[in-house]
N, C-alpha and C positions, 0 to 999 in steps of 0.2 A: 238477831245475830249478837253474837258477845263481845264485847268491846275489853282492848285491855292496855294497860299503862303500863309501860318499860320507868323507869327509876332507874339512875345514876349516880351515887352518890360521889362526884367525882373528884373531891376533895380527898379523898382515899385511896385514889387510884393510885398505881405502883410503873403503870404505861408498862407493863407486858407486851401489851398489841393480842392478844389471845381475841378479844371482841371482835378487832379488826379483819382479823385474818378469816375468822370465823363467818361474821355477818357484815363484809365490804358498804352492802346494801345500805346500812344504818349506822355503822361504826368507824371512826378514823379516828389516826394519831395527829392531834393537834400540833402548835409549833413548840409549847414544850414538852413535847414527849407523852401526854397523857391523853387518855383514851378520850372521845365526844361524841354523844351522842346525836348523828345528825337532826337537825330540826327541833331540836327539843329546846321545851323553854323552862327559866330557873324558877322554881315552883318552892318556897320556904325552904330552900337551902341546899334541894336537892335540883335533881335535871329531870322532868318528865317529858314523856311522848307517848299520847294516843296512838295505839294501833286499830284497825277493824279486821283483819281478816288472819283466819289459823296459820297462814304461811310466813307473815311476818312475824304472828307471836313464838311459832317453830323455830325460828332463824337465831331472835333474840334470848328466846331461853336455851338454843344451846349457846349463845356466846354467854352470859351468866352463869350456866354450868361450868363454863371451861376458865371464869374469872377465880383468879386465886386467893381474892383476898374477898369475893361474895360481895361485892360493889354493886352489881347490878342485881335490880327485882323485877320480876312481873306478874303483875296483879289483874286480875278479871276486875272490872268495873260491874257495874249493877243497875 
């Protein structure tokens, strides 16, 4: 099964809430304003989080698609 890493680079973020709205499941407005990645831990600068299964990596690449400023990634692991 494929494993995949959501990425946050949340020092960029603009707090639209676009993620939020989008994927509830994974995504919240912090207290000041700016998007977080639930569970995720800060990995050389950025925010990561292991997903395992298609339906969470569905969720979180459309909130990435819907980010305006391209903050969030998701990558297939190997």
């Amino acid at each position: 099964m494929a494993k995949f890493k959501v990425i946050h680079l949340k020092k960029e973020c603009i707090g639209c809430g676009a993620c939020a709205a989008i994927c509830p499941e994974f995504w919240e407005i912090d207290d000041e304003g700016l998007a977080q990645l639930k569970g995720a831990k800060l990995m050389e600068g950025q925010w990561e989080l292991q997903l395992t299964t298609l339906d969470t990596k569905t969720c979180n690449q459309e909130a990435a698609d819907a980010c305006p400023v391209g903050i969030i990634q998701i990558k297939e692991e190997k």
